[in-house]
C-alpha positions as CSV (number, residue, x, y, z in Angstrom):
1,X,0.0,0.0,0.0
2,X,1.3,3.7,-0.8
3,X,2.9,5.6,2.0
4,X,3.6,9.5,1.7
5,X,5.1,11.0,5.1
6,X,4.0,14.6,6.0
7,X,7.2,15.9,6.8
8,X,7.4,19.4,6.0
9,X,11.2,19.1,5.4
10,X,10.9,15.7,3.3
11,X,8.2,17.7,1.2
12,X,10.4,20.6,0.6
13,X,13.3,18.5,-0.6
14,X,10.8,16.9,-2.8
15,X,9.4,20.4,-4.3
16,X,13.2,21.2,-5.1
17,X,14.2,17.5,-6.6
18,X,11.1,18.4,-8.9
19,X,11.8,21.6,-9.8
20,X,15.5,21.2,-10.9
21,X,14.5,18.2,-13.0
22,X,11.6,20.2,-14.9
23,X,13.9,23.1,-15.2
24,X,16.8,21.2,-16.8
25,X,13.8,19.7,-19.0
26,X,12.5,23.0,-20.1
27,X,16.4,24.1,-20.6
28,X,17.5,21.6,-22.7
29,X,14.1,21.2,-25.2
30,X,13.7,25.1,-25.2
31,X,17.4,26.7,-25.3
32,X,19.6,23.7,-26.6
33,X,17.8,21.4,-28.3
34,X,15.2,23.7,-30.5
35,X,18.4,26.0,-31.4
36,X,21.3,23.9,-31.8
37,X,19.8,20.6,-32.9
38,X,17.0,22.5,-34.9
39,X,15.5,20.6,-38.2
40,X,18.1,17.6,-37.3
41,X,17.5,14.0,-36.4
42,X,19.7,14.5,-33.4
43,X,17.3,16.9,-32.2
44,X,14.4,14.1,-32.1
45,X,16.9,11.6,-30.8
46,X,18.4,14.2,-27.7
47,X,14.3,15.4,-27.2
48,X,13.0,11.6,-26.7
49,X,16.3,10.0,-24.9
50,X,16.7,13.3,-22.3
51,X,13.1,12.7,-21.8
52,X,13.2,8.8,-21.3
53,X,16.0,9.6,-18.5
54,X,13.5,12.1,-16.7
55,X,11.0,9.6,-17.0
56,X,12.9,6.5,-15.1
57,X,14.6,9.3,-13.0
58,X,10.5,10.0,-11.9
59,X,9.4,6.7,-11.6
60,X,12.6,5.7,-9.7
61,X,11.9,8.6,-7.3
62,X,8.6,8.3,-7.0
63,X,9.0,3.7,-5.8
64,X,10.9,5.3,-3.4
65,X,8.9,8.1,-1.5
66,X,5.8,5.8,-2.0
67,X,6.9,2.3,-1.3
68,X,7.2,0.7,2.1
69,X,10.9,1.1,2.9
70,X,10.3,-2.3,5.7
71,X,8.4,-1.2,8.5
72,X,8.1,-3.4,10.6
73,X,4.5,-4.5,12.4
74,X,3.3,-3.9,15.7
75,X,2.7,-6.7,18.0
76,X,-1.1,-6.6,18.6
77,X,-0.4,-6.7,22.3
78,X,1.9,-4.5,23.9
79,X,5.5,-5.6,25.9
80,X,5.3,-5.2,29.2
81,X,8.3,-3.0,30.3
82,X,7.3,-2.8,34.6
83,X,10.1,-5.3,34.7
84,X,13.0,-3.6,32.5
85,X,14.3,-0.2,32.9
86,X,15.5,2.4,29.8
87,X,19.4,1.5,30.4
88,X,18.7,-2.2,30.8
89,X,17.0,-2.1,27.8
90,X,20.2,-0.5,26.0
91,X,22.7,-3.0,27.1
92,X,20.3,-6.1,26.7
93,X,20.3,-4.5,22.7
94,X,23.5,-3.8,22.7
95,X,24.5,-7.1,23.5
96,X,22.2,-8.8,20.8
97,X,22.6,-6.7,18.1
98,X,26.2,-7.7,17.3
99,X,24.6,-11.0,17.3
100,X,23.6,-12.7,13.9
101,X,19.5,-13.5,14.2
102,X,19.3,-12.1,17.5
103,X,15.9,-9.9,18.0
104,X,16.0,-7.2,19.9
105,X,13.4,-5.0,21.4
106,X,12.0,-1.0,20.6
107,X,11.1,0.5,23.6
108,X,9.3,3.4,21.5
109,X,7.5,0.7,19.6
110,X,7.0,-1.4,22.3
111,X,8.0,-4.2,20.6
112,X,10.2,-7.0,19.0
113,X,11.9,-6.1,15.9
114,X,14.3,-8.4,13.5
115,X,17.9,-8.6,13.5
116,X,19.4,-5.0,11.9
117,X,16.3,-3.0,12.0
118,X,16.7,0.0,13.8
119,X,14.0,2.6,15.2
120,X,13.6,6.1,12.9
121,X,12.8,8.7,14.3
122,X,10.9,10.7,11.8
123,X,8.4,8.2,10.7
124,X,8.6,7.0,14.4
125,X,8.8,3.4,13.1
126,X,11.4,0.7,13.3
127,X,12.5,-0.4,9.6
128,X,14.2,-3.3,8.5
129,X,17.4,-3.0,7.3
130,X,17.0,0.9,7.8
131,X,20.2,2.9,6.3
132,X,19.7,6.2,6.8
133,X,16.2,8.5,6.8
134,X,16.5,10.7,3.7
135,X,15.1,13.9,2.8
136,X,14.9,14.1,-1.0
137,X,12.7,11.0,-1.3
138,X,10.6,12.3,2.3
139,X,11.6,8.4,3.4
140,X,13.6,6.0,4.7
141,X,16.0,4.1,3.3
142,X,15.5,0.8,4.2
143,X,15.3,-3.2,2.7
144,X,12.8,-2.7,0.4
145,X,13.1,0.6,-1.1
146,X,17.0,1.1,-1.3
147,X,16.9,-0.5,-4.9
148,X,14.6,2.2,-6.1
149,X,17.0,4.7,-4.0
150,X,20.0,3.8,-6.2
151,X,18.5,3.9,-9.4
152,X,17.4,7.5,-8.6
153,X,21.0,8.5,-7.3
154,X,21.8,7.0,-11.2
155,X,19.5,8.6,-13.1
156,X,20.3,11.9,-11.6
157,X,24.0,11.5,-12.3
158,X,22.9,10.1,-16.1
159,X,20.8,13.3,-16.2
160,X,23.5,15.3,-15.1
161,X,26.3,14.2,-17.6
162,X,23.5,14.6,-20.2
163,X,22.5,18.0,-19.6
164,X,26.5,19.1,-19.3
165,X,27.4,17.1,-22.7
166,X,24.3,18.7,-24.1
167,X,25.4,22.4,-22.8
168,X,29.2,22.3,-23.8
169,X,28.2,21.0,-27.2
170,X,26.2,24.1,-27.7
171,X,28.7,26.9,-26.4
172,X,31.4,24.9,-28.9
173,X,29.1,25.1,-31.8
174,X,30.9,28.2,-33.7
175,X,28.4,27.7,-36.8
176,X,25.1,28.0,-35.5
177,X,22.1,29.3,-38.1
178,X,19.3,28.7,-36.1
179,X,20.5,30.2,-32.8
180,X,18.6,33.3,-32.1
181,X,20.8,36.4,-33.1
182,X,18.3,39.0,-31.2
183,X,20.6,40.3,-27.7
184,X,17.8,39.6,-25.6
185,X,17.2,36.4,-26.1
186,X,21.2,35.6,-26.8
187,X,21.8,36.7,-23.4
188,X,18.8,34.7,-21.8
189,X,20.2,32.0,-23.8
190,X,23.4,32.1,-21.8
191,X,21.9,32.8,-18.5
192,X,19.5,29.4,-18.4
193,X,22.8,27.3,-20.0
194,X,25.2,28.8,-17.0
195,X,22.4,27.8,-14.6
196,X,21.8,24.8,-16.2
197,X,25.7,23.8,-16.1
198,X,26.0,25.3,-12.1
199,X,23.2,22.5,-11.7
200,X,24.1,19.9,-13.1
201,X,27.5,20.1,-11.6
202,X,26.8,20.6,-7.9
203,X,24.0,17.8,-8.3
204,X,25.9,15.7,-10.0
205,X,28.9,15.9,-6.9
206,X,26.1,15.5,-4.8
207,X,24.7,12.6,-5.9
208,X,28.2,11.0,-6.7
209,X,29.1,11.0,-3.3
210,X,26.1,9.7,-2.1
211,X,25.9,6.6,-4.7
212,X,29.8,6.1,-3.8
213,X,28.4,5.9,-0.2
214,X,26.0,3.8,-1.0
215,X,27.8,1.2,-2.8
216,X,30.4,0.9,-0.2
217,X,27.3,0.2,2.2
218,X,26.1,-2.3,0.3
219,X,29.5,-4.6,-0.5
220,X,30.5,-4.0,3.3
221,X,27.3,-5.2,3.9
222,X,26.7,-2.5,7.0
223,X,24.2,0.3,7.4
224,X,24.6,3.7,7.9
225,X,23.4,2.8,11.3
226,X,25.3,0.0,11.6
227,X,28.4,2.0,10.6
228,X,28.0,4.6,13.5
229,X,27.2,1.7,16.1
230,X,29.9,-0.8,14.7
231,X,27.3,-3.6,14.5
232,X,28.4,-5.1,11.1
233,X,32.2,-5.8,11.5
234,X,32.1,-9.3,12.6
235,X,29.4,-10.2,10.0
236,X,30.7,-13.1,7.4
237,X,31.6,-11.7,4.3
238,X,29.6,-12.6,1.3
239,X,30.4,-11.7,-2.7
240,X,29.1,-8.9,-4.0
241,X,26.6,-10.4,-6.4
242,X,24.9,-11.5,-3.6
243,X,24.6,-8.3,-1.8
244,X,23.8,-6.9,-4.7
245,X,21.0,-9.6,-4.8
246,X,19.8,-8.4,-1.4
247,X,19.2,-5.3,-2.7
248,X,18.1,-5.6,-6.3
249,X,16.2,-8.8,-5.9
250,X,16.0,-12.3,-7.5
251,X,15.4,-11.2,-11.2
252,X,17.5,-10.7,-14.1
253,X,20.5,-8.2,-13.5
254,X,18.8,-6.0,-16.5
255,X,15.5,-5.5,-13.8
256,X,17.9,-4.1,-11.7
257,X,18.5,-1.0,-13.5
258,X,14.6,-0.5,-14.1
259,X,12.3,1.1,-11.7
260,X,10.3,-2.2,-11.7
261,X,9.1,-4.6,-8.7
262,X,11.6,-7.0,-7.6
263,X,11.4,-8.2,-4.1
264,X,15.0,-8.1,-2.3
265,X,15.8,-11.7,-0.9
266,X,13.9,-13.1,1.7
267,X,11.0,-10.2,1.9
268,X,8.3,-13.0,1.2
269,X,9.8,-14.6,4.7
270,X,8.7,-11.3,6.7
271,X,5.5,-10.4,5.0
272,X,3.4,-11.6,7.7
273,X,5.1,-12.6,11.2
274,X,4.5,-11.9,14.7
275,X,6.6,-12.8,17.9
């Protein structure tokens, strides 16, 4: 079922994601393309292939603010906690969570949770897996979203190298007939490409680092979380297909590139459990 948090600072980010993908859009079919590729088949091949990559960079985006990142369910009776204090609590975790299949317990939930699933406390829920809660898709990063979270992180970097390629072509482009030759419009010309450029440079460092963080993540097979609470360093290490496999799911490696459905190993085990 759809999610959509009301985070005011998730919905922001999202307002901002959105408008500097429409913008580089409206740059690169109004200023680029319709002056420098004007009456040319490279003009219909940039218009439809920019377009496919805003289109995958949309649905990638939009699996991931939507879909359930692994929340996991509350017990339909409550843990009695007259017994345990807050720091016994931590320890007791502390203890078990190093362990491999060791449950531990939410004390804000008020209940069980499965191994590596931590509590966030934005959407107030613990989630499996959870990496990190992120902004520009107004969700968490968890088991069963991260795939879509990665192709996003590519297809803004793809997006980015496109619009630059797309920009530097145009300012090298000595002969150009169809460029307007009015001053007005020369100058505004200029103006969206060196916006256009300062974008898709700062978002294409920005998403670089993140994917780069991301990666080395997933083939250290450790969180975000597990990174600042040194949970994963005793884990046995496993090849990278296979963690890849975690994350992308069971399909062909071509799905995993595609903002399609592919449950991440073992999600049909956890669909519906209660301890």
């Amino acid at each position: 079922m759809p999610i959509f948090r009301k985070d005011p600072c998730g919905i922001i980010c999202m307002i901002i994601t959105y408008g500097a993908v429409f913008y580089a859009d409206y740059v690169v079919i109004r200023w680029i393309i319709m002056t420098s590729f004007y009456d040319s088949l490279w003009g219909c091949f940039h218009l439809v292939a920019f377009n496919i990559v805003v289109a995958f960079l949309t649905a990638a985006h939009m699996r991931a603010v939507l879909s359930d990142p692994g929340i996991v369910p509350l017990s339909p009776t409550k843990i009695d906690f007259s017994d345990h204090n807050t720091k016994t609590l931590k320890e007791r975790n502390s203890e078990l969570e190093g362990e491999a299949g060791a449950w531990t317990i939410c004390s804000r939930c008020e209940a069980f949770r499965p191994p590596r699933a931590h509590h966030c406390r934005i959407c107030n829920r613990c989630i499996r897996r959870m990496d990190h809660h992120c902004p520009w898709i107004n969700n968490c990063v968890g088991e069963w979203n991260q795939k879509y979270f990665m192709q996003f992180l590519i297809y803004v970097g793809i997006l980015c190298l496109y619009a630059s390629a797309l920009v530097v072509y145009s300012w090298v482009t000595v002969d150009c007939p169809f460029c307007p030759q009015d001053t007005l419009i020369k100058q505004t010309r200029v103006l969206h490409s060196v916006i256009l450029m300062l974008e898709s440079l700062l978002f294409g460092m920005f998403v670089m680092a993140i994917m780069i963080d991301q990666l080395s993540a997933v083939f250290s097979d450790e969180t975000a979380v597990e990174h600042v609470k040194k949970l994963g360093r005793h884990r046995p290490r496993k090849p990278r297909m296979t963690l890849l496999s975690e994350i992308c799911g069971r399909g062909p490696v071509l799905l995993w590139v595609l903002p399609c459905h592919s449950a991440p190993l073992g999600i049909e085990q956890v669909n519906n459990y209660h301890v």
